[in-house]
Every structure is written in structure tokens, then in C-alpha cells.
ROTOR-684926 format. One record per residue (C-alpha): x, y, z. Coordinates in steps of 0.02 Angstrom, whole numbers, plus 32768, in hexadecimal, padded with zeros to 4 digits. Layout:
<recs>
u X&v Y&w Z
...
</recs>
This chain:
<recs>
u 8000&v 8000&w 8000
u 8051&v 80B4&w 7FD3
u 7FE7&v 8152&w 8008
u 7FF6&v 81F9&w 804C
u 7FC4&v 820F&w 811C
u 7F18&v 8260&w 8100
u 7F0D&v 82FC&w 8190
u 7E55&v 833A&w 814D
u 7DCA&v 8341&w 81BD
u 7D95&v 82A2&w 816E
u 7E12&v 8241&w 81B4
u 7E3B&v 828E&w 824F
u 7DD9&v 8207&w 82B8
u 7E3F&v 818D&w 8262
u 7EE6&v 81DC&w 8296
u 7EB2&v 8219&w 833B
u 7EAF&v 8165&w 836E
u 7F64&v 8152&w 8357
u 7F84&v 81FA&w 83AC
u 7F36&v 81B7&w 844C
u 7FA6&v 812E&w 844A
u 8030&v 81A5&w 844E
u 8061&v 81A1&w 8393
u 80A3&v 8242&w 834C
u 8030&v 824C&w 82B9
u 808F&v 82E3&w 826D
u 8137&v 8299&w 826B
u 819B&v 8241&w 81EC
u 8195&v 8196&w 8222
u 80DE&v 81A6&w 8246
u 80D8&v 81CE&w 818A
u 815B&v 814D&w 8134
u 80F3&v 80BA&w 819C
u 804D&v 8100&w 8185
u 8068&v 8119&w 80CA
u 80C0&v 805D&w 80B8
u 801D&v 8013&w 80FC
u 8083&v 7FE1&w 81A5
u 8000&v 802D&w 822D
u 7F54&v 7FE9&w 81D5
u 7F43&v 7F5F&w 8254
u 7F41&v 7FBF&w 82FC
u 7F44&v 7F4C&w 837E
u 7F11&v 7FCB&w 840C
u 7F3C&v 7F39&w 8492
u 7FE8&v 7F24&w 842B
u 8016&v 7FE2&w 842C
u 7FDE&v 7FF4&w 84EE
u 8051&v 7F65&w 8532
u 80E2&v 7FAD&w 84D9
u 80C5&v 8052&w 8526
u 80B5&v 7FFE&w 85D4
u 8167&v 7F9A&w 85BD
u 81AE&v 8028&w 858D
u 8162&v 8099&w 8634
u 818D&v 800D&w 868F
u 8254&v 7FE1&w 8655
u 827F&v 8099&w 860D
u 8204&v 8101&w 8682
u 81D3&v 8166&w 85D7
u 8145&v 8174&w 8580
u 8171&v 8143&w 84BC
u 811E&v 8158&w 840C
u 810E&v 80A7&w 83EE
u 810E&v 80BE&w 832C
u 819A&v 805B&w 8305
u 815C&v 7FC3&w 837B
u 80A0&v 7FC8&w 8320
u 8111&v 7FCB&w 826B
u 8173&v 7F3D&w 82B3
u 80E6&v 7EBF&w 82C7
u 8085&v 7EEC&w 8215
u 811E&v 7ED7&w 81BE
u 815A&v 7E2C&w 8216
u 80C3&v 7DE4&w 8279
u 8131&v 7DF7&w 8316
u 80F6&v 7E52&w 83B9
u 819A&v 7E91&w 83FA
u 8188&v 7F11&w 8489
u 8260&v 7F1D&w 849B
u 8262&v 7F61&w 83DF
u 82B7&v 7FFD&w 8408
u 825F&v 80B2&w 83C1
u 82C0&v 810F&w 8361
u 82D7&v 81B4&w 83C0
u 82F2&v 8157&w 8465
u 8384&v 80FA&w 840D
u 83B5&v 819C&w 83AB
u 83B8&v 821A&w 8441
u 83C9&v 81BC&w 84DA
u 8410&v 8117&w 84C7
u 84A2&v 8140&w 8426
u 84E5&v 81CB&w 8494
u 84EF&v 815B&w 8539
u 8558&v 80E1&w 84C8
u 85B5&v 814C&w 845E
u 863A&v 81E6&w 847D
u 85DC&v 8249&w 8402
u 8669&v 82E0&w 8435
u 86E7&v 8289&w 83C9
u 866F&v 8234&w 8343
u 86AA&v 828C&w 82CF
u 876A&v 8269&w 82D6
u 874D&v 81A4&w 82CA
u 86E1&v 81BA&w 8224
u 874A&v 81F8&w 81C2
u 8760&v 8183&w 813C
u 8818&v 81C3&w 811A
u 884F&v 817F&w 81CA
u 880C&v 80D7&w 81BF
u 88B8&v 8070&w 8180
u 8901&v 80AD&w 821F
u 885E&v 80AF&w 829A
u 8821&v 8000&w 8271
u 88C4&v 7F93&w 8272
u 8888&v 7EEC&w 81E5
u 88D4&v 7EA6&w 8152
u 881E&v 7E91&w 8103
u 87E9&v 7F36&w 80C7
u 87B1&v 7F97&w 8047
u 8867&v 7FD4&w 800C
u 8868&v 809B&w 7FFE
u 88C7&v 80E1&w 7F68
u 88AC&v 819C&w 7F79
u 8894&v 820F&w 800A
u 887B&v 82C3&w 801D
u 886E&v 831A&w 80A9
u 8864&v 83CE&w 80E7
u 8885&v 83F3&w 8011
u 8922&v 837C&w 8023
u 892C&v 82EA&w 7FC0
u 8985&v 823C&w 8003
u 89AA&v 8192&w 7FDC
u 898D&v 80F9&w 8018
u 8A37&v 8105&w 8084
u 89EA&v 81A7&w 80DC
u 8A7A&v 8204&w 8050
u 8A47&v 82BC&w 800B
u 8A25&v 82C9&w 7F72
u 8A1D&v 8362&w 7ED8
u 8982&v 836E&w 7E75
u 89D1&v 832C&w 7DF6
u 8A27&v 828F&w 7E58
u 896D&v 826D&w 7E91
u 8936&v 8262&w 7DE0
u 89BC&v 81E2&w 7DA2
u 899C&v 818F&w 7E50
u 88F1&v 816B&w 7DF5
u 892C&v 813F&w 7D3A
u 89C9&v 80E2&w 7D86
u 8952&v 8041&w 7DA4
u 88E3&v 804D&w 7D26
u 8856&v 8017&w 7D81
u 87B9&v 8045&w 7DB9
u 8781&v 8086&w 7E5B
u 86FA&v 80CE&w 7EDE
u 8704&v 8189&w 7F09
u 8698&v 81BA&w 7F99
u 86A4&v 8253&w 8014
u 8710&v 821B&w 80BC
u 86A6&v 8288&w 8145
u 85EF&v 8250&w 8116
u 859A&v 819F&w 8130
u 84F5&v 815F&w 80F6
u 853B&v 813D&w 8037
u 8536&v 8207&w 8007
u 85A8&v 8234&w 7F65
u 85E0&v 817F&w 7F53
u 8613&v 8157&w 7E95
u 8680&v 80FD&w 7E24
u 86FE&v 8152&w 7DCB
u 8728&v 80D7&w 7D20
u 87E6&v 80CF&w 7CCC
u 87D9&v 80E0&w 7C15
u 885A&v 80FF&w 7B92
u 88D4&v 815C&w 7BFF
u 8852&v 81CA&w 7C75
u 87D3&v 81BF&w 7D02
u 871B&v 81E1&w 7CC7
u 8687&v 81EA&w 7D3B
u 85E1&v 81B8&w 7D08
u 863D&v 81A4&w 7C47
u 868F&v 8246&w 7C53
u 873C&v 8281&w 7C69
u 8764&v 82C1&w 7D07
u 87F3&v 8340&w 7D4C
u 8836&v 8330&w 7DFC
u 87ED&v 83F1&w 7DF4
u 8741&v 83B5&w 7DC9
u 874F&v 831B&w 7E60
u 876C&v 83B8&w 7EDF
u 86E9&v 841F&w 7EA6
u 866C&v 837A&w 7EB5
u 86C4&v 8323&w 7F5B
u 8720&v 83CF&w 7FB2
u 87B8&v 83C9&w 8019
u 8786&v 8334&w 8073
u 877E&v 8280&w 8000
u 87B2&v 81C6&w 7FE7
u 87DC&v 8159&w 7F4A
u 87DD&v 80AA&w 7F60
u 87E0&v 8002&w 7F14
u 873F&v 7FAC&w 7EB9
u 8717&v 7F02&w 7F38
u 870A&v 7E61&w 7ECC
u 8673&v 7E2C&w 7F33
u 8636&v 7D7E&w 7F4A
u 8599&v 7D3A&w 7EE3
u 8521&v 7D26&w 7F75
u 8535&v 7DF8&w 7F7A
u 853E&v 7E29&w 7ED6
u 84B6&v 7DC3&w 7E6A
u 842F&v 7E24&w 7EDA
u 8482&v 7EBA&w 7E6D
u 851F&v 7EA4&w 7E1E
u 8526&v 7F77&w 7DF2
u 855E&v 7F97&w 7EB5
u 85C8&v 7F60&w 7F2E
u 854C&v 7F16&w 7FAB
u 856E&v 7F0C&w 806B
u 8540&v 7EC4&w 80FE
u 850E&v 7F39&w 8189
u 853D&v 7EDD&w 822F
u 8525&v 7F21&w 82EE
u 859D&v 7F00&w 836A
u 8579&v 7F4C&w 843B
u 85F1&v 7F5C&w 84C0
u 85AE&v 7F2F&w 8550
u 85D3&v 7F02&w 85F7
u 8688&v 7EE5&w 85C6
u 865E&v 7E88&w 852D
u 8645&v 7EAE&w 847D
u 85A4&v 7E50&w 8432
u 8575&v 7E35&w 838D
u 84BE&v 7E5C&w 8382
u 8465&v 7E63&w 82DC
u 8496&v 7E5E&w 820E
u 8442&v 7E98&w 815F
u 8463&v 7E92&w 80B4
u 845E&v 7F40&w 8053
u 844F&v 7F4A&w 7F9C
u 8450&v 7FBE&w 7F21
u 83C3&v 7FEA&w 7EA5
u 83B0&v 8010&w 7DEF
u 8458&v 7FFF&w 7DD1
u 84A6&v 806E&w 7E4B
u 8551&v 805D&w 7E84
u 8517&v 808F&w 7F3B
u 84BE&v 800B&w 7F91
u 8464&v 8062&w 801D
u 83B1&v 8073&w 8048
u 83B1&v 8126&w 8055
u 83F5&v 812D&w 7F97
u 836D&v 80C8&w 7F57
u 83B3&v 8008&w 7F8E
u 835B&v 7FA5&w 7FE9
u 8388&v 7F35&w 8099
u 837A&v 7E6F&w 80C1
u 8383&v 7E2F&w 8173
u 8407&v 7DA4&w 8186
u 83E8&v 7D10&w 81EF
u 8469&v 7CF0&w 827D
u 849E&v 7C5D&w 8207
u 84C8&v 7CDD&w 8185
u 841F&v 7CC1&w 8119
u 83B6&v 7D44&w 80C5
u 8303&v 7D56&w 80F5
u 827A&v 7D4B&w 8090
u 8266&v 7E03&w 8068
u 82BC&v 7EB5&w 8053
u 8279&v 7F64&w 808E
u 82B8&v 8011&w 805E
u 82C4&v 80C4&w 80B4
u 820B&v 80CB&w 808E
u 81D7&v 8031&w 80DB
u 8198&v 7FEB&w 802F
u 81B4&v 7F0C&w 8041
u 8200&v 7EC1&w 7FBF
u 8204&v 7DE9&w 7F90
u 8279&v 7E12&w 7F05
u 82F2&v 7EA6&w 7EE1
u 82A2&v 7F2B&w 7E92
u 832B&v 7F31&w 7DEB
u 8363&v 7E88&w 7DDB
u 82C9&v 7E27&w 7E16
u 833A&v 7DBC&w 7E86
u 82D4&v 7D49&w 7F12
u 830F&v 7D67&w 7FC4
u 82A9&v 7CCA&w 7FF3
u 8330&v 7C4B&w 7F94
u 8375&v 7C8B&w 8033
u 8434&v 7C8B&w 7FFF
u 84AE&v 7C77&w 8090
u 8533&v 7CEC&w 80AD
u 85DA&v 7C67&w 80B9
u 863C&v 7C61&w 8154
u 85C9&v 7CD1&w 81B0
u 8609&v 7C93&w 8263
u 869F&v 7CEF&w 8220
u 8647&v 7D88&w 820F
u 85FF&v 7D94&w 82B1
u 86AD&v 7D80&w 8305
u 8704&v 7DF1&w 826F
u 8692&v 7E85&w 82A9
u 86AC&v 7E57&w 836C
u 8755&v 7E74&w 8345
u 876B&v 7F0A&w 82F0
u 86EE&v 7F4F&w 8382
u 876D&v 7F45&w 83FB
u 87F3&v 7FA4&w 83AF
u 8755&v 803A&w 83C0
u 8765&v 8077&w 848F
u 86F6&v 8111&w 8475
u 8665&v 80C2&w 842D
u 85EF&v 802B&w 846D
u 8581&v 8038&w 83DE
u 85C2&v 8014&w 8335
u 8567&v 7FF7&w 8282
u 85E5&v 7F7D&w 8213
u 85E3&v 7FA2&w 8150
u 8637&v 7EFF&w 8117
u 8648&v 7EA7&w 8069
u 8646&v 7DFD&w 8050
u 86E2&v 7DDA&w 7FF2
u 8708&v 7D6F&w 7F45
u 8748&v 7CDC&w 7FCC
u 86A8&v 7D04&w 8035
u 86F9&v 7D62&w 80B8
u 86D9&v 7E01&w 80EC
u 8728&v 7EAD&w 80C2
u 8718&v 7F44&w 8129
u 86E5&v 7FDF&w 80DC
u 869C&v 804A&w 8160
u 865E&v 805C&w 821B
u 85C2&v 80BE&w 825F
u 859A&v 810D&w 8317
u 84E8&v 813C&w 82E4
u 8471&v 80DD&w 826C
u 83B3&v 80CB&w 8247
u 839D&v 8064&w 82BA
u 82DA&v 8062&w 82A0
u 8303&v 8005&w 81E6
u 8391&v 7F8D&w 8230
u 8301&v 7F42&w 8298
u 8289&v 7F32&w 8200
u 82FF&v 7EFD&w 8196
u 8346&v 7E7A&w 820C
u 8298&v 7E50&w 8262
u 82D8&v 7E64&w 82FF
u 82EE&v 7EE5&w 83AE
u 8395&v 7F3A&w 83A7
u 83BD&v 7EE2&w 843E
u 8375&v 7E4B&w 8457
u 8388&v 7E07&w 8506
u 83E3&v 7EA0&w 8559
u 835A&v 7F18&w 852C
u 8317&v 7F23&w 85E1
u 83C2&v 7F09&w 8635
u 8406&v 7FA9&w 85B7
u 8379&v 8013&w 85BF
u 8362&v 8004&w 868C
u 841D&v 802E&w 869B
u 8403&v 80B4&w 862F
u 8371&v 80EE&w 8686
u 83AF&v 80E5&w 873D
u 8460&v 813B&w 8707
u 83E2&v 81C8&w 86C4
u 8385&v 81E3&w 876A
u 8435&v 81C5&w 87E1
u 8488&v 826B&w 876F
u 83DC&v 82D1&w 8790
u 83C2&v 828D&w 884F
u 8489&v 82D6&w 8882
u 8456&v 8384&w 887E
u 8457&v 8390&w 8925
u 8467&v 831F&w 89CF
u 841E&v 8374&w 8A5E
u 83BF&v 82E8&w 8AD1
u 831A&v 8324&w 8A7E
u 8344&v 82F6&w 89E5
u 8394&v 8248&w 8A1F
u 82EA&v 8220&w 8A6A
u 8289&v 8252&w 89CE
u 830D&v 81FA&w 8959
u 8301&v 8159&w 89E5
u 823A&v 816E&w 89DC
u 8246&v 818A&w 8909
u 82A8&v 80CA&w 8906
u 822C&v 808B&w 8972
u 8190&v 80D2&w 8907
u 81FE&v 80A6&w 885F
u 8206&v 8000&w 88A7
u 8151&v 7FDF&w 88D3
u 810F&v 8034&w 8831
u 817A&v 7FCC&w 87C3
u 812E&v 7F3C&w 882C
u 8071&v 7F7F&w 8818
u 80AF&v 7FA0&w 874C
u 80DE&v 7EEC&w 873D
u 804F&v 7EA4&w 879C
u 7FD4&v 7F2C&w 8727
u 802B&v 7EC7&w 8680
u 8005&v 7E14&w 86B9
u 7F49&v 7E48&w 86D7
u 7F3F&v 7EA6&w 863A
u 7F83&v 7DF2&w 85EE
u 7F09&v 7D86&w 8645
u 7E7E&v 7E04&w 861D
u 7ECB&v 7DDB&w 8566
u 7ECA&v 7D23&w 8579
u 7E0C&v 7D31&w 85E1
u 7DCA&v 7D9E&w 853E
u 7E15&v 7D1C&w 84C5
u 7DB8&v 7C88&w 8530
u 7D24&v 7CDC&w 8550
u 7D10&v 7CEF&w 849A
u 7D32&v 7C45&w 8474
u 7CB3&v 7C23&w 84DD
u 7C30&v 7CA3&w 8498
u 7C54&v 7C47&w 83F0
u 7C44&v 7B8C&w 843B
u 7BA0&v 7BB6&w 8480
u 7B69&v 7C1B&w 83E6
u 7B94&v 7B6D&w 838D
u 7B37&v 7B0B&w 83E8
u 7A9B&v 7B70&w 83F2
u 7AA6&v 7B71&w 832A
u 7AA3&v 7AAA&w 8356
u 7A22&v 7AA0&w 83B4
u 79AD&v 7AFF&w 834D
u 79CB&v 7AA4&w 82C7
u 79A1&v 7A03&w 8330
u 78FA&v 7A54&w 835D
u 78E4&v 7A71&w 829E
u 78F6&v 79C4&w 827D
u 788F&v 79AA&w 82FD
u 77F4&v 7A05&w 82CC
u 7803&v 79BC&w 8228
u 77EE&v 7928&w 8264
u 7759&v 7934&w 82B9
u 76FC&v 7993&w 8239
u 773A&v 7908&w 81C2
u 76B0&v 7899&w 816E
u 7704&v 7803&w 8199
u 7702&v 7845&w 824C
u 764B&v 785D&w 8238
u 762B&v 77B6&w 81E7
u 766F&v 7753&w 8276
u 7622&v 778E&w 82FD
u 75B0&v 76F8&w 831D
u 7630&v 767E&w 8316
u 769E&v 76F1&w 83B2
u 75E5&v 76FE&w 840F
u 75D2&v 7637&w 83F2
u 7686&v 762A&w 8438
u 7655&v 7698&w 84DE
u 75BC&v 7634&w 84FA
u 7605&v 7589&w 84D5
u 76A3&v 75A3&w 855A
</recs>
């Protein structure tokens, strides 16, 4: 389904049912789901336990948008799946030293930041207007130029301080120059496109199970990794391809997304930045439901794991990886934000799994300790002593509130079992009588009456 979000008078009813439920009805996911057919089914029983887990574990009240988008798209009630402005504002920030963000994404860094033989080899740099090699070496204008013919090869030119695929493209060697997009190109044309701050690197000679989806683009895996409590987890995958024959291969340039099993197997269907589901790729017509298998994905998991721990300043890291000709992977690029409403579509599945309520109490509590410090007079130690207690208790009364609410659920579903056993077999029994009444306004009925009054009289 693809439609606008209707905000006439005629349809206000419609959308002020959501708005009680504490949807924003105005803002942009509201509209991508809404339009994508993801909120018709409104399960008002759904959307109200998800807003009491998350009172109860975050002590917040939440749009549950994402959660009601969740279960349309995959049949799956999953309160822990993780809205995208809590994850965005709150939770990113709590993980991530977003002070210094900026320093570790710079592409230009990454052969001496991330410390593995299997990555995507850089061939160009420039930086602050100066050009280098791949040996960190300055370089002339000029030099960087013949850096470029020297190999007569092609290669991927993207800008170094964006993420998110912007101004990625393939520059082609032909007949001693570089064209883009079948044109000749000057290094002084590549600055006025890329500015002071770019990378050239290799092509990746990706592996099969990547590139028949869309052969046009180098296609990635995007693969989560946490820190937490000492130890770096690996905690979801999916497949990103590129679309009508696009060399970029992310979903906010068109490409679509494909959850991968923990075995390393695609899922039955994509989704793009719009929400839209897709059974086969939109250019090629590829099925995701031969569900190909990633090779060596075990390797994966612990290849991201890895690399994770060479980052200190960041628990929460998004993984662009290729799968390589030998069907291992490549790095290309790392990620301290992310939408991480689509990785849970895309992977059908909460950003956290398990940990949700151990991370989002933590985070919670550490919230309230920084605001309850302001002061320590006595007073305030018996309110704060009194505030623990009442925390305590309501979280108590909260949990007690969601196991009624459930057997009220499972009572309703009985009792209406019931209503339609009984409905059944009043149906049954009318029909008996039916029967019945035919019977004895039957001739034959009629007829025989002697012979049952000669019965009576002879016993």
C-alpha cells in the first residue's frame, strides 16, 4: 500500500486514535509507516503493553510507532524493539563519545585507526587540500594524478568525512585518463565535486552470494557489534544492496536491506528507507527467499568483535563489511550512529535482544543518580530513601498491573471461545428441534398413530 497521511477533517477520527496512543501523527516516521501500510492493523492492546514495558523498564512514556510497524511488517509482538529517538538521543550518546565522533570517521585515518590486513586498500587521500598516498607520503597535484593512471585500474571515490553512502562513485580508467560517469575528469574537477577532504580506493572483487542480488554495486553487510559489561557482542546483521544499477548500495540512495539469519542466511524479504517490502530486488528481480547463505559467517561475527576492540571510545558500532571473492570479509567502514529503526525491520529483530531491560534500567537509574546529587542535606536523603522505596513498590504494582492486563487478555480470548461454543450449540439444537417438528407434522407420523396407541394399550 503507498498513500499520503490524510490530516482533513475526514480523517481526523482515524488519526486521533493513534495520537491517543501516544503516536506523533505529524512526524516523519508516523508518515513513512503510515504511508507503507505498516500501522493499518492497530492492535490497541499491542500498542498499550509496549507503552507499559517501556514506563515500567525506561520510566518514559514512548511513541510506540516503530513497535506497531514492527509487528505488521513481521507478525512479531516485540515490546524490547527499541524507538528510534530513545536509541537516537538517549541511548547512542550513553554509548558513544560523541565529543570525538568526528575524529574516528574520517575515512582518511582508517589504515592506521583499524589495525587488519583485510581491507578495502586506499589508493588516494586528501586531506585538509593535501593529497597522500597509500604510505601516508605528500603528494603534488600532479603526483596524485599519475598515482591514479600509474595502475590503470579502476576505483571508488567517495568523500572521507560523511557516512550514509553520500557522493560515493566510480571513477573508470580508459585510454590513459580517469572519467566519471563516461567523462574525463581533472584532479581540479574531483576538488570542486569532493572538496579538501576525499578518498580513492580500490574496486572489491566481491563474492557471488553479494553481488548477483546486483552486480552494478559493491554490496555490504551492515553488522552491529556492543560493548558491554566488559565484553564486545555481536548483535545483529543485514544485507544492503544497491538499486537500478547504482554503484552505492544503501537504502537511503535507493537500495534496499535483507535481514541475515545468525547462520548467515537471507530472509525472505528486503525493505527500503520508505518501508516499501520487497520478495525480489526491485532491478534484478533476484528472490531473497532462495535464502543464499553468506559463507563462513561464524567468521564474521568474530571478524567484527575484533575490530570492535581496537575502538575504546565507542560501545556502539555499525560494521560496513564486504564479503570478499574467497568469502571473507573486507572492511570498508565503521558507524557510531545508524537508523536503527530500519536495522530492526530489516533484520526482524529488537536492537538488543536479551539485554534490552538490563541496558535500558542501567541507563535509566544512571539518569536519575546524576539528577538526585544536586544536593545531600538529610531532607533530601529521606525523600531520595522514600523515592527508592516508592520506585520500588510502583515497579512492583507496574508488574503486577501487566500480568492482570494478560490474564484479562487470556480471560477475553476464553470467554469468547466460549460465547462461540455456546453460539454453536444453540445453532445445534435448533436445528434438532427443526427436525423435530418435522417429524411430527410428517404424514408418516400421522399415519402411525394407531399402531403407537395399540402399543401403549397392549404393554
Amino acid at each position: 500500500m503507498n498513500r499520503t497521511v490524510d490530516t482533513s477533517n475526514a480523517n481526523k477520527t482515524n488519526l486521533k486514535k493513534y495520537q491517543e496512543l501516544g503516536m506523533k501523527i505529524k512526524s516523519k516516521p508516523f508518515k513513512r509507516y503510515y504511508k507503507s501500510g505498516l500501522l493499518d492493523n492497530l492492535d490497541i492492546d499491542y500498542v498499550n503493553s509496549v507503552r507499559d514495558y517501556w514506563k515500567l523498564h525506561y520510566n518514559e512514556e514512548i511513541d510506540p510507532v516503530l513497535n506497531l510497524a514492527f509487528k505488521n511488517l513481521t507478525g512479531n509482538e516485540n515490546s524490547r524493539v527499541v524507538p528510534g529517538p530513545v536509541m537516537w538521543k538517549e541511548l547512542i550518546p550513553y554509548f558513544n563519545d560523541m565529543d570525538i565522533r568526528a575524529g574516528y570517521s574520517d575515512k582518511n585515518i582508517y589504515d592506521s585507526l583499524i589495525k587488519t590486513e583485510r581491507a578495502v586498500k586506499i589508493i588516494l587521500k586528501r586531506v585538509r587540500g593535501t593529497y597522500f598516498n597509500s604510505n601516508n607520503e605528500s603528494l603534488t597535484k600532479d603526483q596524485a594524478l599519475n598515482e591514479l593512471l600509474s595502475k590503470k585500474q579502476d576505483y571508488i571515490i567517495k568523500p572521507s568525512r560523511t557516512d550514509n553512502g553520500k557522493g560515493i562513485a566510480k571513477l573508470n580508467y580508459e585510454n590513459e585518463m580517469i572519467t566519471l560517469k563516461d567523462k574525463k575528469v581533472s584532479m581540479e574537477e574531483l576538488e570542486d565535486l569532493y572538496g579538501l577532504d576525499f578518498v580513492v580506493q580500490d574496486v572489491i572483487k566481491q563474492h557471488p552470494v553479494m553481488g548477483d542480488p546486483h552486480p552494478s554495486s559493491v554490496n555490504t553487510l551492515r553488522m552491529v557489534t556492543l560493548r558491554w559489561k566488559n565484553e564486545v557482542r555481536y548483535l545483529l546483521s543485514f544485507a544492503r544492496f544497491g538499486a537500478n544499477n547504482a554503484v552505492r548500495d544503501n537504502a537511503g540512495t535507493g537500495g534496499v536491506c535483507v535481514g541475515i539469519t545468525d547462520d548467515g542466511k537471507f530472509m525472505d524479504y528486503a525493505v527500503d528507507e520508505h518501508t516499501n517490502v520487497y520478495t525480489h530486488h526491485p532491478t534484478t528481480n533476484y528472490a531473497f527467499a532462495e535464502h543464499a547463505q553468506i559463507p563462513n559467517f561464524d567468521k564474521f561475527k568474530e571478524y567484527v568483535i575484533g575490530l570492535h576492540k581496537q575502538i575504546l571510545h565507542h560501545d556502539f558500532i555499525s560494521w560496513d563489511i564486504a564479503v570478499g571473492e574467497d568469502g571473507l570479509p573486507v572492511f570498508i567502514e565503521l558507524n557510531f550512529r545508524g537508523a536503527t529503526w530500519l536495522y530492526q525491520l530489516a533484520s526482524q529483530r529488537s536492537l538488543f535482544g536479551d539485554l534490552t531491560e538490563e541496558i535500558i534500567e542501567q541507563v535509566r537509574d544512571e539518569k536519575l543518580d546524576k539528577q538526585s546529587k544536586a544536593s545531600t542535606t538529610p531532607e533530601i536523603t529521606k525523600l531520595k530513601r522514600d523515592h527508592k522505596k516508592l520506585k520500588a513498590d510502583n515497579k512492583k504494582k507496574q508488574e503486577e498491573i501487566l500480568q492482570l492486563k494478560e490474564e484479562n487478555r487470556n480471560l477475553t480470548i476464553n470467554n469468547s471461545k466460549i460465547e462461540t461454543k455456546l453460539i454453536s450449540t444453540e445453532n445445534e439444537l435448533k436445528k434438532h428441534k427443526k427436525e423435530l417438528n418435522k417429524l411430527l407434522n410428517s404424514t408418516s407420523w400421522k399415519l402411525s398413530k394407531p399402531v403407537r396407541l395399540f402399543g401403549k394399550i397392549k404393554k
